[in-house]
C-alpha positions in Angstrom: 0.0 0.0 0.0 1.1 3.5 -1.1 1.3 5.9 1.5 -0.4 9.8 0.8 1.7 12.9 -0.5 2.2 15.6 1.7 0.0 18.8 0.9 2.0 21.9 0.5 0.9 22.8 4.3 2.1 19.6 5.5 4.8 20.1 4.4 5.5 23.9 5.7 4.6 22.7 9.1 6.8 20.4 9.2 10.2 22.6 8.1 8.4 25.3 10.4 8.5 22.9 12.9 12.0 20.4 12.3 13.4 22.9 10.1 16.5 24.5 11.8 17.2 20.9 13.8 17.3 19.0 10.5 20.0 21.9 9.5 22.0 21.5 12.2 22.2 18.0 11.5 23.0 18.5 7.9 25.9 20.6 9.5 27.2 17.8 11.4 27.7 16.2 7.9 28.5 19.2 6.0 31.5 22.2 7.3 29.7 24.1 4.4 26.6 25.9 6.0 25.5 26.5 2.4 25.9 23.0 1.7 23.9 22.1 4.4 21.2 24.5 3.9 21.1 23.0 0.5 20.6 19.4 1.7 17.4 20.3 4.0 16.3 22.2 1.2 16.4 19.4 -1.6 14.4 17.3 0.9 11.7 19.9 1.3 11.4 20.4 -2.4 11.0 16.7 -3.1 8.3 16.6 -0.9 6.6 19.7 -2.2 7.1 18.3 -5.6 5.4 15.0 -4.9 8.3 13.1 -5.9 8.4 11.1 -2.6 6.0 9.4 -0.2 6.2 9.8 3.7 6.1 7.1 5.7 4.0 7.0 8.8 6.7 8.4 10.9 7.5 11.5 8.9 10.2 13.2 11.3 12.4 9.8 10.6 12.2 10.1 7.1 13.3 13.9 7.4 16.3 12.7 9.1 17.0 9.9 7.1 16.4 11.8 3.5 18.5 14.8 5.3 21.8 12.6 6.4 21.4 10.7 3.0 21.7 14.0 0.6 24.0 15.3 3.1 26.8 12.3 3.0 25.9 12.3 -0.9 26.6 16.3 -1.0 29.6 15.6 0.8 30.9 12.9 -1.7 30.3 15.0 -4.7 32.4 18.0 -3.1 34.8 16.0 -2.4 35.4 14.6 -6.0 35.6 18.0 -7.5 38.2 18.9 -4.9 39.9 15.6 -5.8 39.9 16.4 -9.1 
């Protein structure tokens, strides 16, 4: 079973709400605040885009998607430096 897409005010509650913690937490990840900022808000946009379901714990997902396009951010950055 599918679970629902997030309406846009879903979704603004919950960056209203998780927002700043969930960019902290990409800073953990990230030394770049930019890169960081970035990270929390490709998750958002997904979301408002529809391009993602939530599961029933939404916050864990946040967190999840967050660290996940954070390490990836990092990976990329670091290639270009490599390179």
């Amino acid at each position: 079973m599918t679970q629902p897409k997030l309406g846009a005010d879903d979704v603004r509650q919950l960056y209203e709400q998780h927002g700043a913690a969930l960019l902290l937490y990409a800073r953990s990840f990230l030394a770049d605040g930019g890169l960081a900022e970035d990270a929390v808000q490709q998750v958002f946009l997904k979301l408002l885009r529809g391009e993602t379901t939530v599961p029933d714990t939404p916050l864990a997902y946040l967190y999840r998607a967050v660290r996940n396009t954070a390490l990836n951010a990092r990976r990329s950055s670091a290639r270009h430096v490599a390179a």
